[in-house]
N, C-alpha and C positions, 0 to 999 in steps of 0.2 A: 586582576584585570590587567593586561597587555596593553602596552601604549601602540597605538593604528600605525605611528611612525617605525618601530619595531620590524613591523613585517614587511618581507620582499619582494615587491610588484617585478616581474620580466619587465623585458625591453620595452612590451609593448602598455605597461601599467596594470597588467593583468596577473591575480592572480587563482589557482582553480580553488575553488569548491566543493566539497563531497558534500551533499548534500543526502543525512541518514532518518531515516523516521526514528523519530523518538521515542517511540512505545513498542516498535518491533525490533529496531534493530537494522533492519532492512536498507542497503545502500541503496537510495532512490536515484540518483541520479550526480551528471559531474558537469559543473558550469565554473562559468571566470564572474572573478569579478574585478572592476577598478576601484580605486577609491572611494571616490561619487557611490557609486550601486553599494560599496561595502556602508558608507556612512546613511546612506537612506534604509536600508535595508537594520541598521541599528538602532535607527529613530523612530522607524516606523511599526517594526518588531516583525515582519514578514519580507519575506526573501526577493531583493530585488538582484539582476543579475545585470552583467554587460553582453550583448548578445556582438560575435564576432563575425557575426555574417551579415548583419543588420548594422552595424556598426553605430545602435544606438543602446538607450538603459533599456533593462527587459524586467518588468516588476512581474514576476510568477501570478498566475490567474488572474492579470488584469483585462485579458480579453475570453477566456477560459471559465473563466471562474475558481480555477482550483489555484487556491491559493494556501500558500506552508508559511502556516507560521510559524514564528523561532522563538526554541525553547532556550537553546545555547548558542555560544559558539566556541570554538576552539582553534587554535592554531598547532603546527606541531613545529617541534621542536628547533629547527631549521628557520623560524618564521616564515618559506615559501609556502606555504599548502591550507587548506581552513578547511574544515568541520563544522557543518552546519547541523545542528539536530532539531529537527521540525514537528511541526503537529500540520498535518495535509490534511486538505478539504478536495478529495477527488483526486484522480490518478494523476501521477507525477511526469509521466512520459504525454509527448504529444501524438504518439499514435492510441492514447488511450489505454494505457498499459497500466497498472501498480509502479513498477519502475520503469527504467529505463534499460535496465540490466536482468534480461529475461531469454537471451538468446545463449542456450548451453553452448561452450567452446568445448569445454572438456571434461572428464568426471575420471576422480580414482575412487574407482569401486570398493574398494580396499579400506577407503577414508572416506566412503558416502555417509552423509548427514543425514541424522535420522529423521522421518518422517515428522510432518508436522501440518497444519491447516494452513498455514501462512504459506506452504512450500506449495502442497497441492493448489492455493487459491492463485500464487503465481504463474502455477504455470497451465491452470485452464484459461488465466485472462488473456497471458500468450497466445495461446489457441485463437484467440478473438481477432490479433490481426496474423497471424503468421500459420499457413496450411502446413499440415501432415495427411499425406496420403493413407486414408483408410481408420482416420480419428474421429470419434466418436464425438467428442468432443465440437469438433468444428462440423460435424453435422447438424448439433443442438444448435448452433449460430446460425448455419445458416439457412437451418427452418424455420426461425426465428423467435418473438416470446411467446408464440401461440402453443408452438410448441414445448415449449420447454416449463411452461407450465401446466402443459396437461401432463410429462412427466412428474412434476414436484407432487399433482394431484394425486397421483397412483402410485408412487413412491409412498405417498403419505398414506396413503388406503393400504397399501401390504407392512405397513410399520403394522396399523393396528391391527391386520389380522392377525399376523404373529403372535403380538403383543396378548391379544385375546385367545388366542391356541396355546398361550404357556410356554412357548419355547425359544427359550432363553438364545442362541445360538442362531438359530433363524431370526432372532428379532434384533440383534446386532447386524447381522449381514444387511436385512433391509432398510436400519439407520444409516448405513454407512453407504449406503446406494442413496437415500434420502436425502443426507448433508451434502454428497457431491453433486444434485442438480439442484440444491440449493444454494451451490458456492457457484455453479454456469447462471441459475439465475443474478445471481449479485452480480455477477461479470458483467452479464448482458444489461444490467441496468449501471452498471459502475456501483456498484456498491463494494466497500471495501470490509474487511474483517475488523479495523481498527474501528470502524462506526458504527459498527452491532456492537463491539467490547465496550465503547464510550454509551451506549445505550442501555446494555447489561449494570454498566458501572453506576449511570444515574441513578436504575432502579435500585442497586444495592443503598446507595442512597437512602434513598426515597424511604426504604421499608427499614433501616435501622431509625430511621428519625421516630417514624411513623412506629416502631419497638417502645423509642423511649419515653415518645408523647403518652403510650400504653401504662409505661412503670410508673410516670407519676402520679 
């Protein structure tokens, strides 16, 4: 553990924050903090910030609700810069986003990251505040949940025809149509991937206790 005197506040007493989800990985977002917002925010175990436009404390999901609690924290080497790694309750960004960092600058094709659920869920929740012309995506939005769970319904109806026709290859395609307007619905309700995993995880829970109450 690092002495708070240690690290290097700017002129203006500020210093930033990366603030990363702690079970994805995922940089959520980048804030200041001063002293104050760093010592409340260590006391309290949930992330409070200094806001520079408001030029007052900004305690994360105190009017939102979403609020990140801290798992760590880190400084880097320089003492100017901190590392926040969090556990979030509800999108991190104020337009309602997963992050804050969802608008692509640039991509080497060459060095593209491979596909992943986390990547996909990114960038349909995008889609939610930011238009592309002729996205499907931002269609489902903005039909609304009416729609987009009468796709999840028929999604889920051609899973099991497949499923029941035997064919292997057709019943992947139709999964994978199923799980992406599964992941527009979690958008459109805020649901994140990291609170179906904390869900999936209880149950694993649940059912090895519920194993061993078996064995004895």
């Amino acid at each position: 553990m690092i002495d708070l005197n240690s690290l290097k506040f700017d002129e203006k007493g500020l210093i930033p924050a990366i603030v990363v989800d702690g079970e994805s990985g995922r940089v959520l977002t980048l804030a200041y903090m001063n002293r104050e917002s760093l010592e409340i925010s260590i006391a309290e175990g949930r992330t409070c910030f200094w806001s520079r436009s408001r030029k007052e404390l900004w305690r994360k999901g105190e009017t939102s609700g979403n609020i990140q609690h801290i798992i760590r924290m880190e400084a880097d080497c320089d003492g100017d810069a901190l590392t926040v790694y969090v556990r979030k309750e509800g999108p991190a960004c104020h337009l309602g986003g997963d992050s804050c960092f969802a608008r692509e600058l640039w991509r080497n094709e060459e060095e593209a990251e491979p596909f992943s659920i986390d990547g996909l869920a990114a960038l349909i929740a995008e889609r939610k505040t930011v238009k592309k012309e002729g996205s499907y995506t931002n269609y489902l939005f903005e039909k609304g949940i009416d729609k987009i769970l009468k796709k999840v319904g028929e999604e889920t109806t051609e899973v099991i025809v497949a499923g029941k026709g035997g064919d292997r290859a057709e019943t992947v395609y139709e999964i994978a149509d199923l799980a992406y307007h599964v992941l527009v619905l979690m958008a459109q309700m805020d649901i994140s991937c990291d609170e179906v995993r904390r869900e999936l995880a209880s149950r694993h829970v649940i059912e090895h206790k519920v194993k061993q109450e078996k064995m004895k």
